[in-house]
ROSE-4610 file (N, C-alpha, C; in Angstrom, 1 decimal, always signed):
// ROSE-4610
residu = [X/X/X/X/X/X/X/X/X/X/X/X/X/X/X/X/X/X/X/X/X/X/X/X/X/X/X/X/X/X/X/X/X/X/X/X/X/X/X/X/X/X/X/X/X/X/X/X/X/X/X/X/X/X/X/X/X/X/X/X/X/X/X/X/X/X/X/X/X/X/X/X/X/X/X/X/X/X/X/X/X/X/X/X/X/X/X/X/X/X/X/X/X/X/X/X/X/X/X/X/X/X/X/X/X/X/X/X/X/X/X/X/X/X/X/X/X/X/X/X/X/X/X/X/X/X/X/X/X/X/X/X/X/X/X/X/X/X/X/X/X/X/X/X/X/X/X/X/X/X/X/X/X/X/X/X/X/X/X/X/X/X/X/X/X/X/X/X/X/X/X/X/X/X/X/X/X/X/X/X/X/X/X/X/X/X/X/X/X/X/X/X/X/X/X/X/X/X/X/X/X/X/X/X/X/X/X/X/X/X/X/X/X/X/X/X/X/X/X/X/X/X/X/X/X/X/X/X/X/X/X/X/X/X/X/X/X/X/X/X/X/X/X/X/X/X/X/X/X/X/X/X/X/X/X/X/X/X/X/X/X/X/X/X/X/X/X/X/X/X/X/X/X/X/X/X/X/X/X/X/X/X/X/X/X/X/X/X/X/X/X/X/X/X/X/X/X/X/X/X/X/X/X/X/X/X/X/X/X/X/X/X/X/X/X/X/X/X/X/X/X/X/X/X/X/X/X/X/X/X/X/X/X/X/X/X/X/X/X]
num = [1/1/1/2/2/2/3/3/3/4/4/4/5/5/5/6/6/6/7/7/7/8/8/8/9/9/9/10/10/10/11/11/11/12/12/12/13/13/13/14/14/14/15/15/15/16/16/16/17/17/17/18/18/18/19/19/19/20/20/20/21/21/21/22/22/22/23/23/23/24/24/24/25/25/25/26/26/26/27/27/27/28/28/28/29/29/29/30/30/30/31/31/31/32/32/32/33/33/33/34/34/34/35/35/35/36/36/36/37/37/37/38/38/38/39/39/39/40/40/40/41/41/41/42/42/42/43/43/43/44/44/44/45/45/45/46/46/46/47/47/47/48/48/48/49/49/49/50/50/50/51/51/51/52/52/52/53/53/53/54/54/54/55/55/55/56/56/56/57/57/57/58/58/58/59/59/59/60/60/60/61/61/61/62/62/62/63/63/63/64/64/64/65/65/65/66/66/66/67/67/67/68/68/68/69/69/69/70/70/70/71/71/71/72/72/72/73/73/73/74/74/74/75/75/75/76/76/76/77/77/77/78/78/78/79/79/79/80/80/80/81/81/81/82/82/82/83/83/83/84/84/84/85/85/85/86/86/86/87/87/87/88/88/88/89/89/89/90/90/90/91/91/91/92/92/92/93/93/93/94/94/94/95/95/95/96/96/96/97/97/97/98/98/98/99/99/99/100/100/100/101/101/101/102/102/102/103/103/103/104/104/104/105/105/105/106/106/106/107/107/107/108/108/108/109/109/109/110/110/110/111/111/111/112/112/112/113/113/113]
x = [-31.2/-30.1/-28.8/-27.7/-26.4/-25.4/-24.7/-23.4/-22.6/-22.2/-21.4/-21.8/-21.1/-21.5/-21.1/-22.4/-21.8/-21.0/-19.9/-18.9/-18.7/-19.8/-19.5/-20.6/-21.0/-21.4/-20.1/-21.2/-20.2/-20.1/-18.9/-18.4/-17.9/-17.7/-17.8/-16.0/-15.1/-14.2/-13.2/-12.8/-12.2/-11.0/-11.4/-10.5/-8.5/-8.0/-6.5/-6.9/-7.7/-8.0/-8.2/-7.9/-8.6/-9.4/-10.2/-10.6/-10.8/-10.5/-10.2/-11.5/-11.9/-13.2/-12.8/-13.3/-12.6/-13.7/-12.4/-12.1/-13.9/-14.2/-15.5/-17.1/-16.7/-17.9/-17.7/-16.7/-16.6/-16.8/-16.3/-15.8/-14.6/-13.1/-12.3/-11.3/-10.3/-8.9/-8.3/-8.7/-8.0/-8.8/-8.8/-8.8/-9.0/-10.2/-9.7/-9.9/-8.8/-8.8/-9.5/-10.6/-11.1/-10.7/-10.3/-9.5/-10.4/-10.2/-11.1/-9.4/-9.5/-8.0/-8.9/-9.0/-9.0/-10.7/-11.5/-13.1/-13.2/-12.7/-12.9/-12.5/-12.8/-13.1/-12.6/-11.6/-10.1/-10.4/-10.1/-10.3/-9.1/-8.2/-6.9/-7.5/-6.8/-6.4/-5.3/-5.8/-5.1/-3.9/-3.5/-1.8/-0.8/+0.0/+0.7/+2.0/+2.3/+2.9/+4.9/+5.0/+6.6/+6.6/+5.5/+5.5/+4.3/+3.8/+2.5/+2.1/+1.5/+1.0/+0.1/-0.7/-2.2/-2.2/-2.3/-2.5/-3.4/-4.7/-5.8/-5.1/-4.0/-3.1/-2.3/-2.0/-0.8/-1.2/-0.3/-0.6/-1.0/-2.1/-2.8/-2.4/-1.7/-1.1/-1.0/-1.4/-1.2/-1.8/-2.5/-3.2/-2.5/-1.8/-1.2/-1.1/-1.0/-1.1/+0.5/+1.3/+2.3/+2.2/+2.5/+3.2/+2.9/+2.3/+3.0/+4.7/+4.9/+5.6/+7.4/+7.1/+8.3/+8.3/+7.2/+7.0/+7.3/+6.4/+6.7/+5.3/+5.2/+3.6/+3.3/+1.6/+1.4/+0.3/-0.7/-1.2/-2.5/-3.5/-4.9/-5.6/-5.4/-6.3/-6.1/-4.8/-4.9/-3.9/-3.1/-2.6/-1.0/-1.2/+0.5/+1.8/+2.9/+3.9/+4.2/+4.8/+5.4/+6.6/+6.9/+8.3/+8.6/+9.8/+10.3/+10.5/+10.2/+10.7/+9.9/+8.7/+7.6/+8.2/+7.8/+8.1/+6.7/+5.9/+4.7/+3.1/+2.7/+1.7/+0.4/-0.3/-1.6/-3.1/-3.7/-4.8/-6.3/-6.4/-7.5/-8.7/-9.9/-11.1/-12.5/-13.6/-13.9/-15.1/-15.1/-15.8/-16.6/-17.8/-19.0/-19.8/-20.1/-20.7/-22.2/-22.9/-24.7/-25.1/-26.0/-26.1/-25.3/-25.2/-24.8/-23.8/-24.3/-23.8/-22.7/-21.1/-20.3/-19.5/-20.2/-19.7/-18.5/-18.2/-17.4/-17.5/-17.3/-17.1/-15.6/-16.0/-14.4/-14.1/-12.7/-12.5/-12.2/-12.7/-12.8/-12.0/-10.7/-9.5/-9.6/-9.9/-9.1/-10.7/-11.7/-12.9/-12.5/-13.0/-12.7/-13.8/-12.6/-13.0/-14.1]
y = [-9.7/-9.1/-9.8/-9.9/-10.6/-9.7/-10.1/-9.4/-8.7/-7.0/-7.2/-5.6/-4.8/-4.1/-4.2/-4.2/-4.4/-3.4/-4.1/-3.0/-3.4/-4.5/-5.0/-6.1/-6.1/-7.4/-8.2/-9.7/-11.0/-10.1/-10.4/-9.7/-8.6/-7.5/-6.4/-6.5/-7.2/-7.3/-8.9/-8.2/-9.7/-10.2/-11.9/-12.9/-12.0/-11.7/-11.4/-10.0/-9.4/-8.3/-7.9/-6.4/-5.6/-4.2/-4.4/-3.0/-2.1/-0.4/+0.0/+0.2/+0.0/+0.8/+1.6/+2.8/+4.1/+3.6/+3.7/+4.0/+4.1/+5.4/+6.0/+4.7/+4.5/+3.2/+2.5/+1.8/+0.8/+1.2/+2.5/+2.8/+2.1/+1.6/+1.8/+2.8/+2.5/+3.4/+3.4/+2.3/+2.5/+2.2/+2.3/+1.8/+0.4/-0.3/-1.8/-2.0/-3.0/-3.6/-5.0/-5.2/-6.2/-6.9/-8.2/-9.0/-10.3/-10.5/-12.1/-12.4/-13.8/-14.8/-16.2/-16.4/-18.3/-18.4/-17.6/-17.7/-17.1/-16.7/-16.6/-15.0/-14.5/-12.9/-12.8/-12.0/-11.3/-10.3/-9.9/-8.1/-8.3/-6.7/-6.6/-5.2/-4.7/-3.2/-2.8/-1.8/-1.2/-0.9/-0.4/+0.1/-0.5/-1.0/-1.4/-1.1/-1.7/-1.4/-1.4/-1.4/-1.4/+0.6/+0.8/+2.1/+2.5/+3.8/+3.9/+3.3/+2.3/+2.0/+1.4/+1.6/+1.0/-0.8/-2.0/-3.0/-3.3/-2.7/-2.9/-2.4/-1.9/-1.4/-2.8/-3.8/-4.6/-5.9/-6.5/-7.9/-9.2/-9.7/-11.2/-12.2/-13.3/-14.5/-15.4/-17.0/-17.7/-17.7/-16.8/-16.2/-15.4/-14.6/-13.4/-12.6/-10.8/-10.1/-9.2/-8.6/-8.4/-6.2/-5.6/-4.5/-3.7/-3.0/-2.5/-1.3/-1.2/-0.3/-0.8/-2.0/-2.4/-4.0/-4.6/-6.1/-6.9/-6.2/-7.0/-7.8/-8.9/-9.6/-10.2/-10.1/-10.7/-11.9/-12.6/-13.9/-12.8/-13.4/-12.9/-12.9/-14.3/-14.9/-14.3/-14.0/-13.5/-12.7/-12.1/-10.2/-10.8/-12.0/-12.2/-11.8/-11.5/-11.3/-12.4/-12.4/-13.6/-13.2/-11.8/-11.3/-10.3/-10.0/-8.6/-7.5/-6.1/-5.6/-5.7/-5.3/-5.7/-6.2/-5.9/-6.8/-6.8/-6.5/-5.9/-6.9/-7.8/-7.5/-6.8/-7.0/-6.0/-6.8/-6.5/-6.8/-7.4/-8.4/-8.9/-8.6/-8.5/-8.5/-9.9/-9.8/-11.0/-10.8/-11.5/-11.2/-12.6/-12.0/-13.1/-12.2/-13.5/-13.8/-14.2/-13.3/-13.7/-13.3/-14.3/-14.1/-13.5/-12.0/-11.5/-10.7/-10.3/-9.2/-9.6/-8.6/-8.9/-8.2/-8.9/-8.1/-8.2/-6.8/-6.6/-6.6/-7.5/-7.6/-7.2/-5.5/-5.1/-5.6/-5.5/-6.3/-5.6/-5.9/-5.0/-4.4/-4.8/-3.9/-2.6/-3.0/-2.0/-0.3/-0.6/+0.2/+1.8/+2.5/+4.1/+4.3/+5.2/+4.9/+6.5]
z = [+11.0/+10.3/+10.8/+9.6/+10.3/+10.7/+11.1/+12.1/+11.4/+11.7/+10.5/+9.7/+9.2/+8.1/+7.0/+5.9/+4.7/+3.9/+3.3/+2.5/+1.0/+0.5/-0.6/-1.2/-2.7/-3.0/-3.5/-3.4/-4.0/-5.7/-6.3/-7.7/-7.2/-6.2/-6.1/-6.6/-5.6/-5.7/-6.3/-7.3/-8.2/-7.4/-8.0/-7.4/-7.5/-6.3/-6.4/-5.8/-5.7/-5.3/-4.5/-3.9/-2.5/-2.4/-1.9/-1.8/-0.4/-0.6/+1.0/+1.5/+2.5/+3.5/+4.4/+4.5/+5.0/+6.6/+7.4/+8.4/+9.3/+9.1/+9.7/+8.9/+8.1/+7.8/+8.7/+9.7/+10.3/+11.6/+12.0/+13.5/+14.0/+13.1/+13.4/+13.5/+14.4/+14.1/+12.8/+11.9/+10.5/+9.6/+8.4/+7.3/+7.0/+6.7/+6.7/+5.1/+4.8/+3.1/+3.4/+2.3/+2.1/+0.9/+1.1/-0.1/-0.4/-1.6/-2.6/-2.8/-2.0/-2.7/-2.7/-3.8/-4.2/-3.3/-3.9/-3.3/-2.1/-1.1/+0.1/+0.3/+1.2/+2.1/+2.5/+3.0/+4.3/+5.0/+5.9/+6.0/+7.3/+6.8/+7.7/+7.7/+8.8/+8.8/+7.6/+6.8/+5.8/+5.9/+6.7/+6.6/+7.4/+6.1/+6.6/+8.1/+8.7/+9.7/+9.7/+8.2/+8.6/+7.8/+6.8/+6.7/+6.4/+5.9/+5.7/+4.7/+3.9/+2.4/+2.6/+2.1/+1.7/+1.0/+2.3/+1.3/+0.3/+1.2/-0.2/-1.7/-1.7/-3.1/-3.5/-2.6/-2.6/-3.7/-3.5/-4.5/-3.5/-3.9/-3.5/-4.1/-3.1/-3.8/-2.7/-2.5/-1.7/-0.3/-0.3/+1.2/+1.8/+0.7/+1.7/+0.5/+1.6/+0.7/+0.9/-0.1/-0.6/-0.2/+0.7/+0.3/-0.9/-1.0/-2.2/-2.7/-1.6/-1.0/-0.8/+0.5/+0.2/+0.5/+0.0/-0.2/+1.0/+2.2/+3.4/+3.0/+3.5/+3.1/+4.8/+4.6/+5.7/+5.4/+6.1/+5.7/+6.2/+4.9/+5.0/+5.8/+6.3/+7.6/+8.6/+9.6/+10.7/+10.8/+9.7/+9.4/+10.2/+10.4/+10.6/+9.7/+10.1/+9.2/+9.0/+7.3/+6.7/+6.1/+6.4/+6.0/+5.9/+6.0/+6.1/+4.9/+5.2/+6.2/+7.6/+7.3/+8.8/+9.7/+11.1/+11.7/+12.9/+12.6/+13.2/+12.7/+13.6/+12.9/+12.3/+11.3/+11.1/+11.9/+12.5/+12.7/+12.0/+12.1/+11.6/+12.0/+10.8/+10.9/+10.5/+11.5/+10.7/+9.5/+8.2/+7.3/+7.3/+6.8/+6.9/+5.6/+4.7/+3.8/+3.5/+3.4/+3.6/+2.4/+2.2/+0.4/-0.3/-0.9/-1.5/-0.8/+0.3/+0.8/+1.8/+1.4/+1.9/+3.2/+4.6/+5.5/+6.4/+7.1/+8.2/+9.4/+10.8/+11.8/+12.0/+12.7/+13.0/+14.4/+14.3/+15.2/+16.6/+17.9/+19.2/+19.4/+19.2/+19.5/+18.7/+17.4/+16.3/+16.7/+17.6/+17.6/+17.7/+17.4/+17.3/+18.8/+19.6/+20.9/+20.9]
């Protein structure tokens, strides 16, 4: 078996897109959003850190995902800010792709203790 819990098939979620995985599937402290940008898999912790809002709600463009709230964006790859208002960054998770199945390796920090 690979690393990882699955939260999705390949198609599940369309290119520009995110979807939330609640919290207790993962055994984190949050929420993580999984995103498809330009072929490839993301996974951040869901809420954003300048207020409460759900990225998995936000806009995908360029490898980062946009706020929906108040358009702070961060970069998909490693949940860095790329602008304000944020000034915080979100936490990354690692996603791995096996056949179909599209999983979550949460990340040690973010673990529900």
């Amino acid at each position: 078996m690979s690393a990882g819990i699955v939260v999705a098939q390949v198609g599940d979620i369309d290119d520009g897109e995110g979807i939330q995985v609640v919290a207790s599937v993962l055994g984190t402290v949050d929420n993580v959003a999984v995103f498809h940008d330009d072929g490839e898999y993301f996974a951040l912790d869901d809420t954003c850190t300048h207020e409460t809002a759900s990225l998995a709600e936000g806009w995908v463009e360029d490898g980062c995902v946009e706020c929906p709230l108040h358009a702070a964006k961060f970069c998909l790859g490693d949940g860095k800010v790329q602008s304000m208002p944020a000034t915080v960054d979100v936490f990354a998770h690692q996603v791995v792709v096996d056949g179909d199945d599209i999983r979550v390796v949460p990340n040690p920090e973010r673990l529900a203790s």
